[in-house]
N, C-alpha and C positions, 0 to 999 in steps of 0.2 A: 490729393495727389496719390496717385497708386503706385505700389512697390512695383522694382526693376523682372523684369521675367525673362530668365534667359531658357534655353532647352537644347538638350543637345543628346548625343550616342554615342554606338558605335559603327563602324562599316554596315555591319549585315542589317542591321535595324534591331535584333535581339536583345541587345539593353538599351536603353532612354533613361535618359534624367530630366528634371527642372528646376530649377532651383529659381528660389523667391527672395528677395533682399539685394541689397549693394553688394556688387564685388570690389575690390578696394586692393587686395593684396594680388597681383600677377606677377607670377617670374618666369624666368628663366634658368634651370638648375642644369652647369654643367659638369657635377659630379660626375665620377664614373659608373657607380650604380643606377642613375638615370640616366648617362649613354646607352647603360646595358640593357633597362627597362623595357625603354623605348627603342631601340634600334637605332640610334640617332645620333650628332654629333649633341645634341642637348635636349632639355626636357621642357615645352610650357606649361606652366602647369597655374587655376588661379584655386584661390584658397577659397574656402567657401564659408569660413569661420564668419558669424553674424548673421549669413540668409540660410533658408531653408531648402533643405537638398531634400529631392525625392527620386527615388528612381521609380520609374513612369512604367516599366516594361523591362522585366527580368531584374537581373541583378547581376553584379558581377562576380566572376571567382577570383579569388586573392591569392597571392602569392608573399609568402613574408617573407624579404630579400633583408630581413636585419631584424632584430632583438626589438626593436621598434617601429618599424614600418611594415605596412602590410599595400600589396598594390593591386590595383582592382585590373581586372580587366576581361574581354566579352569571350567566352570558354567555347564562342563557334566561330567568329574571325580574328578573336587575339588580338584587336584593337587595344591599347592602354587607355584606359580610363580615368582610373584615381589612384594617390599616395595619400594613403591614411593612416596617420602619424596622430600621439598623443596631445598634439594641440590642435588636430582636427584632422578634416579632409581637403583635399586639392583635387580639383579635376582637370584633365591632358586638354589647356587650350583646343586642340584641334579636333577634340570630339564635342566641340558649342556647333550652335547650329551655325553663329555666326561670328567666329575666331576673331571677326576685328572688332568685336562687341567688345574684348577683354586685351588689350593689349601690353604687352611684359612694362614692367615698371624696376625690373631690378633684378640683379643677377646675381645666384649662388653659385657655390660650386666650384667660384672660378682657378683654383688651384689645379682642378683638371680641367680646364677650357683650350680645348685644341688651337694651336697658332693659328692657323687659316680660317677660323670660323668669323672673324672680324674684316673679312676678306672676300665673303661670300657674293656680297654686293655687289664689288667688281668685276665677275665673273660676266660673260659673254650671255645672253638670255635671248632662249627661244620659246614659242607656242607652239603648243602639242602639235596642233594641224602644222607646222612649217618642218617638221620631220619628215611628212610622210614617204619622202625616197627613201631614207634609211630604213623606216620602219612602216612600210606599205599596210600591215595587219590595221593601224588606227586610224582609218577611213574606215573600217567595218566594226570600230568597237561602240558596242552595246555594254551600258553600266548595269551593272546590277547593286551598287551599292543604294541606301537609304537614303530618300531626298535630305536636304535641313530644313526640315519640319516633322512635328510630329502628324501618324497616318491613325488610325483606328487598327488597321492590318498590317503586317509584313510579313513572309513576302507578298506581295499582292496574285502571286499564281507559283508554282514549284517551277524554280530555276534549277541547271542542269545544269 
């Protein structure tokens, strides 16, 4: 039986990871320093303690937001990547290639957990294409982020 292989980045494709083994531990952190991190009402983040983390392509720059954490992330599109903390490393669910591969199992944080984030749910939901009167421009959007997969190259030509 072969180990689990997951992979994953950032936006621009500039850092890549892999990592080899079970993941086992995924949260949800809604401290307020991973509010801040992340830009976000919360943090996913899975531990990577047990498999083997590689980063595949670049590395990340770090920022140390406390006395013991340091947090990774891509120094040309400011994706969040990792919190790297003395009992290991965690990486930002939503830089896997494929986020529902690791889904949250429990939640920190929760003393700053914003009232309405349990509420999200219920919120009215639309698809991108069912805007397009309000927002006419996303009929002519072109992605330039990194597929989920890894490429050999990125970017595949000089994007403007």
């Amino acid at each position: 039986m072969s180990e689990a292989v997951y992979t994953g980045g950032c936006q621009c494709g500039a850092v890549r990871f892999r990592i080899t083994g079970a993941l086992t531990d995924s949260s949800i952190c809604h401290c307020r320093m991973c509010q801040k991190a992340f830009g976000a009402y919360y943090a996913p983040l899975v531990s990577t303690r047990g498999a083997d983390l590689v980063w595949t392509r670049g590395e990340p720059k770090r920022f140390r937001s406390s006395n013991v954490v340091l947090r990774g992330f891509c120094a040309e599109c400011g994706t969040p990547l990792s919190f790297e903390a003395p009992d290991g490393i965690a990486i930002a669910s939503g830089a896997f290639d494929d986020p529902s591969a690791v889904p949250p199992t429990v939640q920190f944080g929760t003393e700053a957990k914003l009232g309405f984030v349990d509420r999200l749910h219920l919120l009215p939901g639309e698809q991108t294409e069912d805007d397009l009167q309000n927002a006419p421009y996303l009929a002519e959007l072109v992605s330039f982020q990194h597929p989920d997969h890894d490429t050999t190259e990125w970017p595949p030509e000089k994007q403007g």
